[in-house]
N, C-alpha and C positions, 0 to 999 in steps of 0.2 A: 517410648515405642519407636520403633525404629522405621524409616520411609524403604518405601520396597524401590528398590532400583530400576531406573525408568528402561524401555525398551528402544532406540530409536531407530525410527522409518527414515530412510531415504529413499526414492521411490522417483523416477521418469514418468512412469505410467501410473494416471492417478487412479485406475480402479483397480491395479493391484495396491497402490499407500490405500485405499478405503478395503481391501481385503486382508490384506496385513491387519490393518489398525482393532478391525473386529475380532479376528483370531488373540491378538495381543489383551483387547477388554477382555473377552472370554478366561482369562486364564488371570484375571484381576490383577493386572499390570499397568502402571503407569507409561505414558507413550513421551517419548521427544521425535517431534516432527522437523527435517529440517529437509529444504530444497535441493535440487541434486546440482544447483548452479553456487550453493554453499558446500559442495562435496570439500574444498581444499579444506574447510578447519573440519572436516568430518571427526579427526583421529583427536584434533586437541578439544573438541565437544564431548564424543565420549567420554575422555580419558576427567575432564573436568566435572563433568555429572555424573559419575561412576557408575556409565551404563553397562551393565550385563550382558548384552547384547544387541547385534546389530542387525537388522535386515530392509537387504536390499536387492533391489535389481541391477546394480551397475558392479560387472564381476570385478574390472580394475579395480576393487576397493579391498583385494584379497591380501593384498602386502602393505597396507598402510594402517591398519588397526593394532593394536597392542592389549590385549588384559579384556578386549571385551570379544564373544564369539563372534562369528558371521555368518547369516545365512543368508541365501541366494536365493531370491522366490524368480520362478515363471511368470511372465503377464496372465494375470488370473482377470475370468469377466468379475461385473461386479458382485458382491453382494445382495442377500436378500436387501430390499428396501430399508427393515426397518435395522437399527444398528443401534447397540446399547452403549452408552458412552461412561467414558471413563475420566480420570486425572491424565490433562495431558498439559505438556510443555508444550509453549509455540516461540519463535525466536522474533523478536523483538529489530526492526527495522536498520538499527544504525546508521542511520542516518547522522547523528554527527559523535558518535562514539563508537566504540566496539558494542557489536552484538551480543545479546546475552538469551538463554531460555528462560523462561517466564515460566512457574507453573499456574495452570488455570484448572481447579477442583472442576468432580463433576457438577454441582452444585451452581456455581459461578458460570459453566456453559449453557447450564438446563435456564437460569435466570435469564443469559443474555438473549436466547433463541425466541424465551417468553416476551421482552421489552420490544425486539424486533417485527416480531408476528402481532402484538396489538398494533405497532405502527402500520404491517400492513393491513388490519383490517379495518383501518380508518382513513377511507375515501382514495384510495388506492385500486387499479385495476386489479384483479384476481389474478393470485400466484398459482396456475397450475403445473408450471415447468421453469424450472432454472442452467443458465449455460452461465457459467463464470471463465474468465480470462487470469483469473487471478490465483495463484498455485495455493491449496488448501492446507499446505504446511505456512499461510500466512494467517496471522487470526484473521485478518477482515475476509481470506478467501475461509478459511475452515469454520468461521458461524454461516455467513452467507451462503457460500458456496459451496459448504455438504451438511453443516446441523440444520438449517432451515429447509434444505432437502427432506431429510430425513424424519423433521417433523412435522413434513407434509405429507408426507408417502410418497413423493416424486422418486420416479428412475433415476439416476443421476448420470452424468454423462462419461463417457470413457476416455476422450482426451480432451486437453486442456488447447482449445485455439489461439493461434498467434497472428495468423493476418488474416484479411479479409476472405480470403475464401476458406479456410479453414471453418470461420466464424459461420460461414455462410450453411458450412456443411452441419456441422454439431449442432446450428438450430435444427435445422431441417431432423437430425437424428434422432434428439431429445423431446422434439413435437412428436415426432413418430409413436418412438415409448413410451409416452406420458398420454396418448391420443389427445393432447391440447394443440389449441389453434396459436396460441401464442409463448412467447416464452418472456420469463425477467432475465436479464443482459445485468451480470455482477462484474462488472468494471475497474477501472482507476483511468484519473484524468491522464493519463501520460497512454492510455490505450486510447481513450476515448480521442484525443489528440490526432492519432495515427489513421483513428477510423473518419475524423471531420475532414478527410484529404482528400475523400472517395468522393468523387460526380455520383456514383448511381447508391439507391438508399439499400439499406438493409431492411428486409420486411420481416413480418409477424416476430414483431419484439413489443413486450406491452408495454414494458419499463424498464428502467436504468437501474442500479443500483453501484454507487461510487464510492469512493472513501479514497483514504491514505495521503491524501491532501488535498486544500480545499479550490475549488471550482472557482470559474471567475464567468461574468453573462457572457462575451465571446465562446466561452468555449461550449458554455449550454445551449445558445444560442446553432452554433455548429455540428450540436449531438442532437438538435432536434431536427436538424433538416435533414439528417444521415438514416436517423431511426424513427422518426414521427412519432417520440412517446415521452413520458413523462420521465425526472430523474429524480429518485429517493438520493441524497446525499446525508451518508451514517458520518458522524463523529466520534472517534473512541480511543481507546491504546490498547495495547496489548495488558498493562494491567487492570484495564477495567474493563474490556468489551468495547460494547456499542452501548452510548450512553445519549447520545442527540442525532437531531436530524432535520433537514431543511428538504423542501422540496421546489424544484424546478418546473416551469411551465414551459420555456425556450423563449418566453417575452420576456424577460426580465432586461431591466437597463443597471438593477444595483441588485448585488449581491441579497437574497432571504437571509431572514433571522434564523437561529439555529435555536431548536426548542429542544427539552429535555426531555429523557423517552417516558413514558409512566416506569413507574419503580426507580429512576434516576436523580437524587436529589443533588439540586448544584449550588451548592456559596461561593460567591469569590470575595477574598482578602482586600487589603488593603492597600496590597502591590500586586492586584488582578491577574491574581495568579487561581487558578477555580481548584477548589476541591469537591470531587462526586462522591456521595454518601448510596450506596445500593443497597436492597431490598432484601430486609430481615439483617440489615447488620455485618453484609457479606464484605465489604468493602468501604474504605475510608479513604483515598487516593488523591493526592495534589499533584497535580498535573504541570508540566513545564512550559505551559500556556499561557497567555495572558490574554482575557477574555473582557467585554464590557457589557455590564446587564442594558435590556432593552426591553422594556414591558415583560411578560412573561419570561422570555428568553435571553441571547446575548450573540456579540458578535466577538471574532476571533480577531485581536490583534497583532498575532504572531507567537515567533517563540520568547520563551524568557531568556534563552539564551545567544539571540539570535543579533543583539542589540550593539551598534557600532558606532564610535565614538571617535572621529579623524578631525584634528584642526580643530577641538573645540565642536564639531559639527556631529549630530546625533544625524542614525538612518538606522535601516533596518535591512538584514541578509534578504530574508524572505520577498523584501519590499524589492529590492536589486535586482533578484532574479526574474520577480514578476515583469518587470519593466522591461528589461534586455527580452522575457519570451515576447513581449508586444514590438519589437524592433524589428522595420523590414530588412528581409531576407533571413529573418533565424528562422529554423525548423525547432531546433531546440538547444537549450543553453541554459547556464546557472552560475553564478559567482560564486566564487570559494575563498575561503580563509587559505593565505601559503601557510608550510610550517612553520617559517621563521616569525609570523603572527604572535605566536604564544610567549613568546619572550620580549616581543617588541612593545614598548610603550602604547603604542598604538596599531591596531591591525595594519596586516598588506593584504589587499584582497588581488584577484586575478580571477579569470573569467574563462569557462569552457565552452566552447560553443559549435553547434551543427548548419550548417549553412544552408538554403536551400540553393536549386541549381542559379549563378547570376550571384548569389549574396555576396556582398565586399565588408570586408570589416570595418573602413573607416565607414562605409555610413550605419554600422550598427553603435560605432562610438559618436556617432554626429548625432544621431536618434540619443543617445543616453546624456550629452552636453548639453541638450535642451531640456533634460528631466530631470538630473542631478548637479548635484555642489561638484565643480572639478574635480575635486578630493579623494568622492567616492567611485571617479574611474578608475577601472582595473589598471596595474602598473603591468601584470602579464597576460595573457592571452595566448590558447589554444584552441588552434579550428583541429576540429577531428570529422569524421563520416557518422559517429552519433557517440552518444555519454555512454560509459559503462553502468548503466542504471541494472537497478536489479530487477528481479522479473514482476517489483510491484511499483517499479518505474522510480524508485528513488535512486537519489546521488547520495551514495556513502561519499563523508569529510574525506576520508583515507584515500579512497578512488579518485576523487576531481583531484587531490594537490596531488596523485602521483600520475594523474596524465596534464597536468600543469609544470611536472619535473622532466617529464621526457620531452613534453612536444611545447612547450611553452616560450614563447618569445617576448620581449619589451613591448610594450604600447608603441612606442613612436614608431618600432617597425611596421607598423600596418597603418600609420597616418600618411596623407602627401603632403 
């Protein structure tokens, strides 16, 4: 039986991608969702999942397609509320590889929306309206942030906010249409980040809802004084969904345990690395994690492949970056593997970093020589005005070593 060639949305305006997407189910089509800030691979995405056609709102895209049609849709209001869902592709973060589409059955969306929605009806404020920051061609925004809409009856919102008064307005809009008093805030730490900066609070938000990386008590601690509300933290991938979740109060001094959602069964290996088993047999996924059980639940010890080994001396990528964001005067910053890494006996790491106004590099390296082995400082270093993160706040590998190649200087240049 042959798979029906998928349709893919590019889309600016998210309630023409949610009116697109319904005409596309209607005509029992599989969808490939991708962001319009991933438009450059648009033509080798097509041409690689042998999409039939393309539609979008961004007309530049009329000379870069080959083999597959284009249509040009008008910003369309939304959609009726309720939206029948289909087989769709979501792209997967790349985060330290190339990007790839996923397909995710109707099946396997209808399960995750379910595992989600029992989390929220267990001691959770009441979902009657949702405003996400996170683009709905991402899976954690497209469960969160339009099937959990949609399997609530909620209006959904017309644009996607980026700073604080945008955010300020789309509540206000989405209370309006939803006649709720409050809304859930569907996030990522690297938003939430942005919003702990504000002096004055954001009102009528009842809860948080975060993902795509994991949260640390400062930062909860800083999302609670912004929004005065509680924060679901989901766990998942793009090949499994949403399969765990821990919850915030803004008191925490150590990191919550991460519990498995109903319908989510977790083993880990013997090289704690977890595989999720899903409900009725839909999935069987080992995950590039390495997790450690903790009474019912577990805690995340990083990636499996994240793990760095200089001088004899073990550390961890994840562990580096966390460190350098607690270093004064970063705004924000991450270590990177250079290219020449892959060949080398031993990694070379280098470090990207955003300064706030005042910040000096050597005291972000004098901050890092009191927390790490000499080893693991960065041999380069780039100050830039902020990372090229994508719009669900990750550091694509490829992005940090090639703003590490242009603007990248030695370590001792920035020591006295």
């Amino acid at each position: 039986m042959s798979v029906p060639r998928p349709v893919l949305l590019c889309f600016r305006n998210p309630a023409t991608l949610v009116a697109a997407r319904k005409l596309a189910f209607a005509g029992s089509k599989p969808i490939a969702l991708v962001a319009p800030s991933d438009v450059r691979d648009l033509a080798e995405l097509a041409d690689e999942n042998d999409c039939e056609e393309v539609w979008t709102d961004l007309p530049d895209l009329e000379n870069s397609l080959v083999g597959a049609d284009l249509h040009l849709m008008p910003t369309i209001a939304p959609p009726d509320r309720q939206v029948h869902n289909g087989d769709v592709y979501l792209r997967t973060g790349g985060s330290t590889g190339r990007p790839k589409l996923v397909l995710r059955s109707r099946s396997a969306n209808a399960a995750e929306v379910s595992r989600v929605l029992d989390r929220f009806g267990r001691g959770l404020p009441r979902l009657e309206a949702l405003v996400s920051t996170v683009p709905f061609e991402h899976m954690f925004g497209y469960t969160l942030g339009l099937q959990l809409g949609e399997a609530k009856g909620i209006a959904m919102q017309t644009r996607r906010p980026v700073f604080p008064a945008d955010l300020r307005n789309e509540i206000a809009e989405v209370r309006n249409r939803n006649k709720a008093d409050k809304v859930w805030l569907v996030t990522t730490p690297t938003h939430l980040r942005s919003y702990g900066r504000l002096k004055d609070r954001i009102e009528h938000v009842a809860g948080i809802v975060s993902a795509t990386s994991p949260m640390d008590p400062g930062l909860a601690i800083g999302a609670k004084k912004v929004f005065g509300a509680p924060i679901l933290e989901i766990y998942g991938s793009t090949e499994t969904g949403a399969v765990a979740s821990r919850v915030w109060d803004g008191a925490e001094t150590d990191s919550p345990v991460w519990t498995p959602l109903t319908g989510a069964e977790l083993t880990v290996g013997d090289d704690n690395r977890p595989t999720w088993i899903l409900e009725n047999g839909q999935a069987s996924v080992t995950l590039n994690d390495l997790v450690s059980r903790e009474g019912q639940g577990f805690r995340l010890l990083g990636r499996a492949d994240d793990a760095l080994k200089v001088a004899g001396k073990q550390q961890r990528l994840g562990t580096l970056t966390h460190l350098l964001g607690q270093a004064p005067g970063v705004r924000d910053g991450a270590y990177v593997k250079l290219d020449d890494s892959e060949q080398s006996a031993e990694p070379v790491l280098g470090m990207v970093v955003a300064l706030e106004p005042g910040g000096q590099v050597s005291t972000v390296l004098d901050h890092l020589s009191g927390k790490v082995d000499p080893v693991f400082l960065p041999r380069r270093i780039a100050v830039v005005d902020r990372l090229p993160r994508t719009e669900t706040g990750k550091l694509r590998k490829s992005d940090g070593q090639q703003v590490l190649a242009r603007h990248g200087r030695n370590r001792h240049e920035f020591q006295d």
